[in-house]
The first five atom37 places (N, CA, C, CB, O) and aatype in JSON, in Angstrom:
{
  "aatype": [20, 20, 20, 20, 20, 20, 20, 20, 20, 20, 20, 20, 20, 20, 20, 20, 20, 20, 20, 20, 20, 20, 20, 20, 20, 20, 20, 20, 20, 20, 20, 20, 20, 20, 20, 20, 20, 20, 20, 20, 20, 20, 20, 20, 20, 20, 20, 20, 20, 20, 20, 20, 20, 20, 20, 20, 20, 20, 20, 20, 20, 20, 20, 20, 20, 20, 20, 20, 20, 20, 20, 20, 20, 20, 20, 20, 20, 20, 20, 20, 20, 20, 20, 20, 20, 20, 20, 20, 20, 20, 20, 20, 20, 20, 20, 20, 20, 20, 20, 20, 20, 20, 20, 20, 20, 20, 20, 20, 20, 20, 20, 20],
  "atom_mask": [
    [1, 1, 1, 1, 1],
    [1, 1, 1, 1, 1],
    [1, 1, 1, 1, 1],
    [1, 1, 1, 1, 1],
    [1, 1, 1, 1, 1],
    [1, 1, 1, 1, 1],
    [1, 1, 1, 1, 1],
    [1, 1, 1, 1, 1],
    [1, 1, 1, 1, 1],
    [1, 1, 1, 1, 1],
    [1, 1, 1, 1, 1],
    [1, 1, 1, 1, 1],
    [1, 1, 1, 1, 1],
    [1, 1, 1, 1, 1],
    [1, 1, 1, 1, 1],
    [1, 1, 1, 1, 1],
    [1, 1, 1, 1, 1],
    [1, 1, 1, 1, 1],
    [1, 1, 1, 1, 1],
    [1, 1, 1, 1, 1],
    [1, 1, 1, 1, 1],
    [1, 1, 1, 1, 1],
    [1, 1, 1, 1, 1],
    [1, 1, 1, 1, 1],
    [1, 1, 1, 1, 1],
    [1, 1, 1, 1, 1],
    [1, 1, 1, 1, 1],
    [1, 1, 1, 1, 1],
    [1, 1, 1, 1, 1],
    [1, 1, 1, 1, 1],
    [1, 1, 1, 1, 1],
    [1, 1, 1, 1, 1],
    [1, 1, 1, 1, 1],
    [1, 1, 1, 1, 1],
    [1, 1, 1, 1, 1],
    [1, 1, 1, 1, 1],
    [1, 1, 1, 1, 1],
    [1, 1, 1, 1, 1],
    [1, 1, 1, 1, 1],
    [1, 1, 1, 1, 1],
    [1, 1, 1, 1, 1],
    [1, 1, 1, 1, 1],
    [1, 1, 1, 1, 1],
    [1, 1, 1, 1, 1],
    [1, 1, 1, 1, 1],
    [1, 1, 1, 1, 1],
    [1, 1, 1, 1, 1],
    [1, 1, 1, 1, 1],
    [1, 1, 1, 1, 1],
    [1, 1, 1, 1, 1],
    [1, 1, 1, 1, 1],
    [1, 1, 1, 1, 1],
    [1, 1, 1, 1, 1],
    [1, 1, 1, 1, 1],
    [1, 1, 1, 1, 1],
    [1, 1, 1, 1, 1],
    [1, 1, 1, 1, 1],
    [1, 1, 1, 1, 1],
    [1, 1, 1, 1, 1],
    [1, 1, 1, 1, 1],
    [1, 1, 1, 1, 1],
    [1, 1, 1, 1, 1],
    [1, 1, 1, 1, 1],
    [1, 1, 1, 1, 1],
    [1, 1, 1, 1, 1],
    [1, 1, 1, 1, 1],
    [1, 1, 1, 1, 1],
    [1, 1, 1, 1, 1],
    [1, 1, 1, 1, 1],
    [1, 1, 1, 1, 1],
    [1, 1, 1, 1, 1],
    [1, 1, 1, 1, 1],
    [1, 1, 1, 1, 1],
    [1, 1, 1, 1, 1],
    [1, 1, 1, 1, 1],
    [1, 1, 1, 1, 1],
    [1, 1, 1, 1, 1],
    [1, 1, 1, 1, 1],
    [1, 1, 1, 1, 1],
    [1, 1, 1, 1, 1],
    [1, 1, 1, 1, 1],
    [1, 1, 1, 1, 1],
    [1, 1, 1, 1, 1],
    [1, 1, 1, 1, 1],
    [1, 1, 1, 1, 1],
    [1, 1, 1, 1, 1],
    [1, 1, 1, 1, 1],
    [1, 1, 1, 1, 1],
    [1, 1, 1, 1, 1],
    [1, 1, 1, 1, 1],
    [1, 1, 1, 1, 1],
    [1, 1, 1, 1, 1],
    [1, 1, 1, 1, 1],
    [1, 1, 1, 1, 1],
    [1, 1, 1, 1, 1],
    [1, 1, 1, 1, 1],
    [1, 1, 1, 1, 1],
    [1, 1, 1, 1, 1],
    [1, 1, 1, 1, 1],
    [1, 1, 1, 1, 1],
    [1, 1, 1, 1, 1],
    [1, 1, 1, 1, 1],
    [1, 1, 1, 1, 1],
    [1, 1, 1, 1, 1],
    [1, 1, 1, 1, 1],
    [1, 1, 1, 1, 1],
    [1, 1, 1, 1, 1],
    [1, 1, 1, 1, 1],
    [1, 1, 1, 1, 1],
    [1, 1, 1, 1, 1],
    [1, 1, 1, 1, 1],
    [1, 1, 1, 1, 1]
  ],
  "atom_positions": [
    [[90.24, -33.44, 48.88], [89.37, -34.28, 49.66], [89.61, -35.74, 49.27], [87.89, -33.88, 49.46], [89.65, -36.05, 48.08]],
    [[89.75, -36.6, 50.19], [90.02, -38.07, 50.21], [88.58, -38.84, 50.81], [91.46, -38.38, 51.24], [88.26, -38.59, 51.97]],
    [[88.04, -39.44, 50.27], [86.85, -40.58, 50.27], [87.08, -41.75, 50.96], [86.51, -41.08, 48.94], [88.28, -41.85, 50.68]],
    [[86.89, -42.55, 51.53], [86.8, -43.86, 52.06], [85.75, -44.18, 52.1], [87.24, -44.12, 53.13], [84.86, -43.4, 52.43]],
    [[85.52, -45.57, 51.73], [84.0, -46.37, 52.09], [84.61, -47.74, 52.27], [82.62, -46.37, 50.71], [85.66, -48.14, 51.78]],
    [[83.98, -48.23, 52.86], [83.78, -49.8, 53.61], [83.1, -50.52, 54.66], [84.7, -50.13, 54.01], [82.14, -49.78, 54.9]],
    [[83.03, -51.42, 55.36], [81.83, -51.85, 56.13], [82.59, -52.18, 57.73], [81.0, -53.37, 55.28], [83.57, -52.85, 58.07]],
    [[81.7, -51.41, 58.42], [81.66, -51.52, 59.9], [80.85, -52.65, 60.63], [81.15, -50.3, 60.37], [79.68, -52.94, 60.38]],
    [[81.85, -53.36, 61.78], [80.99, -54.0, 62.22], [82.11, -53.95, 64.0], [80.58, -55.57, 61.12], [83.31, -53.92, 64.26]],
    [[80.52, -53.99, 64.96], [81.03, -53.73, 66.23], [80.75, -54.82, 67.27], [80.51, -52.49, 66.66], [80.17, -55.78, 66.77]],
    [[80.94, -54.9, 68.28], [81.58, -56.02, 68.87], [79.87, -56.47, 69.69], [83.26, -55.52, 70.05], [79.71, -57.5, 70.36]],
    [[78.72, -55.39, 69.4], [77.34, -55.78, 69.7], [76.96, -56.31, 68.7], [76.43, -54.84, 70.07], [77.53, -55.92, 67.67]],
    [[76.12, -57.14, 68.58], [75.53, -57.99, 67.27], [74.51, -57.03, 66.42], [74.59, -59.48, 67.83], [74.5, -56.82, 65.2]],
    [[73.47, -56.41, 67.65], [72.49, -55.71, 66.82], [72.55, -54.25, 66.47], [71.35, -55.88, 67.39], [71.63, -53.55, 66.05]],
    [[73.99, -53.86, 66.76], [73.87, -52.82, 66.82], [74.39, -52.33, 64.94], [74.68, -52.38, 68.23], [73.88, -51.51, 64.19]],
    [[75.51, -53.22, 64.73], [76.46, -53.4, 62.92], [76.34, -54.55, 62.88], [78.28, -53.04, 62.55], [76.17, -55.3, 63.84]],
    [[76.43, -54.91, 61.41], [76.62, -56.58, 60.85], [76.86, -55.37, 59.61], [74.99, -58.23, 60.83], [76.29, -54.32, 59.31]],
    [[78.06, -56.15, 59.07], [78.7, -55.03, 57.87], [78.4, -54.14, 57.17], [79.05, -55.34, 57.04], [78.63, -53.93, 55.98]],
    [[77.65, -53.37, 58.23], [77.14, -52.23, 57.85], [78.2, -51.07, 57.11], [76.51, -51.75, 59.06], [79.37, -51.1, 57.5]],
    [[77.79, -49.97, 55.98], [78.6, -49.24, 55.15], [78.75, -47.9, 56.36], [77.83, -48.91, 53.45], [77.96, -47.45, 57.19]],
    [[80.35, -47.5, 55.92], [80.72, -46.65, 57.33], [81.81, -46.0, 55.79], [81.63, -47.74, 59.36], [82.47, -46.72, 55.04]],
    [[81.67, -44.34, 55.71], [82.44, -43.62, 54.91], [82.86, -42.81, 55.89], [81.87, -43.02, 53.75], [82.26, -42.33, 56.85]],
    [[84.27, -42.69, 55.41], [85.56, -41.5, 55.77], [86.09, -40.26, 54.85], [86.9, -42.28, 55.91], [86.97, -40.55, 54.04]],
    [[85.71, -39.08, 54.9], [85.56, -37.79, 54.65], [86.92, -37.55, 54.64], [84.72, -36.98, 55.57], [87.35, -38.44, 55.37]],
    [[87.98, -36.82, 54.22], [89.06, -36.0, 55.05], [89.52, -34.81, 53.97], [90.53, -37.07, 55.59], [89.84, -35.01, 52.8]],
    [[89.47, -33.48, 54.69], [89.67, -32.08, 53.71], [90.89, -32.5, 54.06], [89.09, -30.32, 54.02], [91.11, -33.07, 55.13]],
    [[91.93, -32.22, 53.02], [93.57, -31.61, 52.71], [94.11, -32.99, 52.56], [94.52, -30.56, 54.13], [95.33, -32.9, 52.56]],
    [[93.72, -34.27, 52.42], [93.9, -35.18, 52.99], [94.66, -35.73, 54.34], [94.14, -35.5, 52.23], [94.53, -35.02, 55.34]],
    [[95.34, -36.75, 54.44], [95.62, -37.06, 56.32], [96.84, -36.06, 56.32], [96.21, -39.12, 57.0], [97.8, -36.07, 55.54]],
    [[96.61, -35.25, 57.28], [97.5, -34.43, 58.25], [97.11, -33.87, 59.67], [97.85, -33.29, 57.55], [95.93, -33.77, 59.99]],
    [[97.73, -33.66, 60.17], [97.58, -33.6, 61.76], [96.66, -32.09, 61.9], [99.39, -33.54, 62.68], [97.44, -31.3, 61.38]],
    [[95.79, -31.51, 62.19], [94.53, -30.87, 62.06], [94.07, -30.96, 61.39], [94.32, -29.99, 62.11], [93.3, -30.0, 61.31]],
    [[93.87, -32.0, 60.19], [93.02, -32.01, 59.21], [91.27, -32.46, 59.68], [93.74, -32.99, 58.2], [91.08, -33.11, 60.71]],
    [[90.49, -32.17, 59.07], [88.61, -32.2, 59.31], [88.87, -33.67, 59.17], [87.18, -31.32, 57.9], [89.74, -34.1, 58.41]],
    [[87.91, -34.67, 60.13], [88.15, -36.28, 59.14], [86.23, -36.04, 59.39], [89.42, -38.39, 60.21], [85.82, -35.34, 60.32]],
    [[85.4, -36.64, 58.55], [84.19, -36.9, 59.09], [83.56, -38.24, 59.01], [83.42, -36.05, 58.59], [83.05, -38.4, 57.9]],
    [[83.39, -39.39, 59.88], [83.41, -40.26, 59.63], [81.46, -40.7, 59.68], [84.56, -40.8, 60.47], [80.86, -40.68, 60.75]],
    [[80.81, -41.03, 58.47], [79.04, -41.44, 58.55], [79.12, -42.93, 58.54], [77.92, -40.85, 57.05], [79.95, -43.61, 57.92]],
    [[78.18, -43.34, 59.28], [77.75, -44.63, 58.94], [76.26, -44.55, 59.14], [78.44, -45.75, 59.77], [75.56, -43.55, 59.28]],
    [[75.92, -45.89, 59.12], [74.54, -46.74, 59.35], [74.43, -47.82, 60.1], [74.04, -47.24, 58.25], [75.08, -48.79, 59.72]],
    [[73.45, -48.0, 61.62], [73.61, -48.37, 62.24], [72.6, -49.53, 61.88], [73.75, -47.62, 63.1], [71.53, -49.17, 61.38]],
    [[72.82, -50.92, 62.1], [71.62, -51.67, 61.51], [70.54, -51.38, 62.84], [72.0, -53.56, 61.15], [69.33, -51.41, 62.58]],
    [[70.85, -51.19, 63.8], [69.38, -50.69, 64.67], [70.16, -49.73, 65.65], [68.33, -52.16, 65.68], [71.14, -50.15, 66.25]],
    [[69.79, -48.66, 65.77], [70.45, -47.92, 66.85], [69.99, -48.33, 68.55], [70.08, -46.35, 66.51], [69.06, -49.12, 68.69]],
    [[70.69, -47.76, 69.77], [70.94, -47.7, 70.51], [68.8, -47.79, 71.58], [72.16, -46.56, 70.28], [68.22, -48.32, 72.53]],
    [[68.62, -47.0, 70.61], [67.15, -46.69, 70.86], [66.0, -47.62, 70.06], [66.95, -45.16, 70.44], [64.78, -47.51, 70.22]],
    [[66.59, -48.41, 69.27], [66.11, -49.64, 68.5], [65.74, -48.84, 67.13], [64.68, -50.56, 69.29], [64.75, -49.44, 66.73]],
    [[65.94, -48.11, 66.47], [65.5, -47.61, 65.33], [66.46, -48.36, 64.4], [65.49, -46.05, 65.28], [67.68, -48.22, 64.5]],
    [[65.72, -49.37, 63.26], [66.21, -49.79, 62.47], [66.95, -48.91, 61.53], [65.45, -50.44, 62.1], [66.4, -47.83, 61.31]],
    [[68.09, -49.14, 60.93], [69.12, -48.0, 59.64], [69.23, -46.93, 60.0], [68.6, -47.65, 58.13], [68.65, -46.13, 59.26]],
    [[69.76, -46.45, 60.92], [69.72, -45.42, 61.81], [70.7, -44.63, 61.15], [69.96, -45.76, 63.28], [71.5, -45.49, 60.78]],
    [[70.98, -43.95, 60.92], [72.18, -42.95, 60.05], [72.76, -41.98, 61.18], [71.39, -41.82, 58.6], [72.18, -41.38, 62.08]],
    [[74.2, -42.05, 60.81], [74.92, -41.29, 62.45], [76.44, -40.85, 61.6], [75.3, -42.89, 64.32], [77.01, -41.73, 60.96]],
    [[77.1, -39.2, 61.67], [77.85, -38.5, 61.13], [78.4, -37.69, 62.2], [77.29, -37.89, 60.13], [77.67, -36.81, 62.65]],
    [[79.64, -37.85, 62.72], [80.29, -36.79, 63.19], [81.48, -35.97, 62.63], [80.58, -37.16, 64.18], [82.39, -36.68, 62.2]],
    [[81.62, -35.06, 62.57], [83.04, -33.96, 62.31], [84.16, -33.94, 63.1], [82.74, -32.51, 62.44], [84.15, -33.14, 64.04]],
    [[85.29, -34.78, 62.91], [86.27, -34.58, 64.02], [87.18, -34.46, 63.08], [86.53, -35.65, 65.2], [87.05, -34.41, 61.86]],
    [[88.64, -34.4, 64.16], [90.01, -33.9, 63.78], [90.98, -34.87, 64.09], [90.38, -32.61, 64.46], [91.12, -35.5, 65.15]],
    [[91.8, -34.93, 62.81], [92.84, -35.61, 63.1], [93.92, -34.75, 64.07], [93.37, -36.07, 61.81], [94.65, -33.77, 63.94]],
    [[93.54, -35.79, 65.17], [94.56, -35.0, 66.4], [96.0, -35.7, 66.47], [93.83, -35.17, 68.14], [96.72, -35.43, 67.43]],
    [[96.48, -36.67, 65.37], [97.62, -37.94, 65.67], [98.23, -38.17, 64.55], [97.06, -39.4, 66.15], [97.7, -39.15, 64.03]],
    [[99.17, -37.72, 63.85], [98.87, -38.48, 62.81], [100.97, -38.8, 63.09], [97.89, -37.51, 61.07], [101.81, -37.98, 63.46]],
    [[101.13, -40.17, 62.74], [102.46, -40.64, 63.48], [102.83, -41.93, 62.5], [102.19, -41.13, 65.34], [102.65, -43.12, 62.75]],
    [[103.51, -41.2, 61.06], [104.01, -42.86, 60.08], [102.28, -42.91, 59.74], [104.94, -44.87, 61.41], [101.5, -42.02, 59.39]],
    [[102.1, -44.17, 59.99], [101.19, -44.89, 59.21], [99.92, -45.01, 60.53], [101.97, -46.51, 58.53], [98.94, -45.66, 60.18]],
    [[99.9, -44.62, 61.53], [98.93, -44.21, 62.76], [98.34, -43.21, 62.65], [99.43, -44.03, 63.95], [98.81, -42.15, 62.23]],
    [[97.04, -43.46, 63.06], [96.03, -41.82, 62.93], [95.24, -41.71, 64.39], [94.48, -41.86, 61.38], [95.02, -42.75, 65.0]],
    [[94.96, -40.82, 64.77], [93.88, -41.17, 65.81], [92.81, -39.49, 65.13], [94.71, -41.22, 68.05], [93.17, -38.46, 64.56]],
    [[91.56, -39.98, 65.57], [90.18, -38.86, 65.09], [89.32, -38.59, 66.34], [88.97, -39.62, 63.82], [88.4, -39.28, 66.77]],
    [[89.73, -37.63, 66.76], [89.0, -36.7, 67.77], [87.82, -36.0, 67.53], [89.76, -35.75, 68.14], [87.78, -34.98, 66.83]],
    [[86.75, -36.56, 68.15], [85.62, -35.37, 68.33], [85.59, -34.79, 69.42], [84.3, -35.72, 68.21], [86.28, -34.92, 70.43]],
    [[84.45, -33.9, 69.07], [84.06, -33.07, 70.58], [83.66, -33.75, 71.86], [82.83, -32.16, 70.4], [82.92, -34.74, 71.81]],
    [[84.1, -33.28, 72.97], [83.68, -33.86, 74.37], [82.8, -34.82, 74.4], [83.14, -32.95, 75.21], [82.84, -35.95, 74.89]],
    [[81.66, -34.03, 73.58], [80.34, -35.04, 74.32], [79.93, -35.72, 73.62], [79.11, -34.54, 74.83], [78.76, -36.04, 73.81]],
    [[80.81, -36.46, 72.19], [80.7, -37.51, 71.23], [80.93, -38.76, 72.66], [82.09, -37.4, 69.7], [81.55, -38.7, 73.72]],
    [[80.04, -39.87, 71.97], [79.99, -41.37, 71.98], [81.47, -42.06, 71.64], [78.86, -41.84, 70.85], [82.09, -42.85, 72.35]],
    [[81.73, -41.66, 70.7], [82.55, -42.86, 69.86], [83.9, -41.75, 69.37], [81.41, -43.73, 68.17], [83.94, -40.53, 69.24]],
    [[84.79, -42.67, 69.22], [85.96, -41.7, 68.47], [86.91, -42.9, 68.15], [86.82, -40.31, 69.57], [87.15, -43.66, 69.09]],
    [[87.45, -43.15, 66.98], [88.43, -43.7, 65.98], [90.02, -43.54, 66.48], [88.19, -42.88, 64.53], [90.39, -42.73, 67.33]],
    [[90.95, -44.55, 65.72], [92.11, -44.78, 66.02], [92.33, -45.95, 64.88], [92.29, -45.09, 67.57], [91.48, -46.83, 64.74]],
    [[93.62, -45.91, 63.99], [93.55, -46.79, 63.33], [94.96, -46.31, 62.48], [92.13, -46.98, 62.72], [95.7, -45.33, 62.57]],
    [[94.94, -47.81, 61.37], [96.55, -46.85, 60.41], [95.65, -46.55, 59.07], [98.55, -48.22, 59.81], [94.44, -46.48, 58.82]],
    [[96.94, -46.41, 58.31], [96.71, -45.73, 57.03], [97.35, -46.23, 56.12], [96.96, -44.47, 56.98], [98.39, -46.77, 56.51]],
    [[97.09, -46.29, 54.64], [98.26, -46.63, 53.72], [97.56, -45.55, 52.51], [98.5, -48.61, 53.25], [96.55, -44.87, 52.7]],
    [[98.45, -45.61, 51.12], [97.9, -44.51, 50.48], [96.5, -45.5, 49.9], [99.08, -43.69, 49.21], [95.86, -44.53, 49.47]],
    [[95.7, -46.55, 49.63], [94.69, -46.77, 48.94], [93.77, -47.32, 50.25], [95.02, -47.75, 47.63], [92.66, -47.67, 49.83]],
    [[93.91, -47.51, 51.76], [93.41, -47.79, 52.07], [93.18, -47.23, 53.87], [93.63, -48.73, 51.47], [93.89, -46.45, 54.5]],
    [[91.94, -47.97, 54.34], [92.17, -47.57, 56.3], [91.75, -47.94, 56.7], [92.01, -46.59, 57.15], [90.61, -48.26, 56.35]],
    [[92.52, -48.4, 58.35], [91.73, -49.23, 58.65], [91.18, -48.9, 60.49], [92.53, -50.62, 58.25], [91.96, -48.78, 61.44]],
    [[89.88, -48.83, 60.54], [89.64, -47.75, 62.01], [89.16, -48.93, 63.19], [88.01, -46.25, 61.74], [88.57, -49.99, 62.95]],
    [[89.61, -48.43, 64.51], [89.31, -49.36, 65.59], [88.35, -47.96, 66.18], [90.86, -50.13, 66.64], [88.77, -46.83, 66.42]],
    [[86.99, -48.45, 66.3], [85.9, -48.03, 67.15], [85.94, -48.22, 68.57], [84.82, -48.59, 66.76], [85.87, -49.28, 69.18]],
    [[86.11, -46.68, 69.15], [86.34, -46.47, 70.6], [85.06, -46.0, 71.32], [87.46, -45.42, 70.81], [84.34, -45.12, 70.85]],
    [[84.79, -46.68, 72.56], [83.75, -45.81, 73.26], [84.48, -46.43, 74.73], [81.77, -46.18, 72.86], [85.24, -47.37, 74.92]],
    [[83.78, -45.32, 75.76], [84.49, -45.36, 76.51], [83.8, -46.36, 77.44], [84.86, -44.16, 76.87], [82.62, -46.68, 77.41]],
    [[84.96, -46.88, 78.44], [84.88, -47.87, 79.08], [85.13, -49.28, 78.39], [83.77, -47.71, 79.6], [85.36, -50.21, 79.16]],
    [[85.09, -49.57, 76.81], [85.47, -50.53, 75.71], [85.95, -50.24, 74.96], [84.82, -51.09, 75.16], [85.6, -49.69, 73.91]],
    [[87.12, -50.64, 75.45], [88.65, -50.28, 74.53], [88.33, -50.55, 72.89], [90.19, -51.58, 75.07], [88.65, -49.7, 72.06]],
    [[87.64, -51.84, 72.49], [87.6, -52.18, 71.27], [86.13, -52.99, 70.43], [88.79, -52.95, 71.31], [85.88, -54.03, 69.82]],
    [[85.4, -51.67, 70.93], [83.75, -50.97, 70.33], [83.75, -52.0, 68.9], [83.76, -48.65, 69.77], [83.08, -53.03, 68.83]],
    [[84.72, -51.41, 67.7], [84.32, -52.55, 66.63], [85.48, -52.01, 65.62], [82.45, -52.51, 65.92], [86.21, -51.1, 66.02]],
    [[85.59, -52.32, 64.9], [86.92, -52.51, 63.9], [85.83, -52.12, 62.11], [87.84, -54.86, 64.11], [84.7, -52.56, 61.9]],
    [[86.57, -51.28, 61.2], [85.89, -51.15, 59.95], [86.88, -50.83, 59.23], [84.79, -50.24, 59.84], [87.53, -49.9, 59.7]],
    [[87.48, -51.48, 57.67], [88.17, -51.45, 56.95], [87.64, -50.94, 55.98], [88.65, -52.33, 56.84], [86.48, -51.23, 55.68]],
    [[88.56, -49.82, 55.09], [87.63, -49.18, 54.13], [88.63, -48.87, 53.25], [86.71, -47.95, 54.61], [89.74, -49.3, 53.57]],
    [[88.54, -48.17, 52.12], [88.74, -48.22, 50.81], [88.99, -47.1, 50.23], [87.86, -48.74, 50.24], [88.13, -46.37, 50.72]],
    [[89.82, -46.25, 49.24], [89.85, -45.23, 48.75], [88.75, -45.11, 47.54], [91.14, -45.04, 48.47], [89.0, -45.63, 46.45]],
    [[87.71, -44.51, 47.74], [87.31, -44.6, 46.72], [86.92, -43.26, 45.66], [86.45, -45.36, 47.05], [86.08, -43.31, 44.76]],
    [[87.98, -41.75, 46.14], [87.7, -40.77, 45.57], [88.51, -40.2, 45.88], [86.74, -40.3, 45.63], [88.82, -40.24, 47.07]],
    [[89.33, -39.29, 44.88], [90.84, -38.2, 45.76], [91.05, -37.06, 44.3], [93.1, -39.6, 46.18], [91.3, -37.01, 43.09]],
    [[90.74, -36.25, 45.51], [90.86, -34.85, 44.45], [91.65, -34.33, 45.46], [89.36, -33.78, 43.92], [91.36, -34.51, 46.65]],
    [[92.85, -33.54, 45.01], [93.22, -32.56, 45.85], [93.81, -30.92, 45.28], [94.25, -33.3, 46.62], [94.13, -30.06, 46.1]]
  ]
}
């Protein structure tokens, strides 16, 4: 298991302001691997301040130093971004806005 933490911020003002956004991944990066990406929303969608939000997806891409993270159908949001071995860096997708918000993050745990 590989760890990431670092701070998200998206292209709405109230929605992130460098808010902390961690990256999960069993076996580390390989192409079906689990990625699960949590954050904290400084107010969600519905106005709830620190809103906490976790999905389970799959690395469906993985190409050199390119990843892309697939969830299920009826997810909001889904990731795309590269990789290096200490670090990552994810572009926040939702649909209809190509470029939702950008979050750079950090190795900060690797057991395998």
């Amino acid at each position: 298991m590989r760890v990431y933490q670092g701070k998200l911020n998206t292209n709405i003002s109230y929605v992130t302001k460098d808010d902390v956004i961690t990256l999960l991944t069993s076996g580390g990066f390989r192409q079906g691997a689990t990625a699960v990406p949590t954050r904290q929303w400084t107010q969600s969608y519905k106005g709830t301040p620190n809103a906490n939000y976790s999905m389970a997806g799959t690395i469906i891409n993985l190409d050199g130093e390119q990843i892309d993270i697939f969830v299920v159908d009826d997810q909001y949001y889904w990731f795309t971004g590269s990789i290096s071995d200490d670090s990552v860096v994810l572009g926040m997708k939702k649909d209809g806005m190509e470029d939702y918000g950008r979050a750079e993050l950090s190795l900060i745990h690797s057991k395998t």
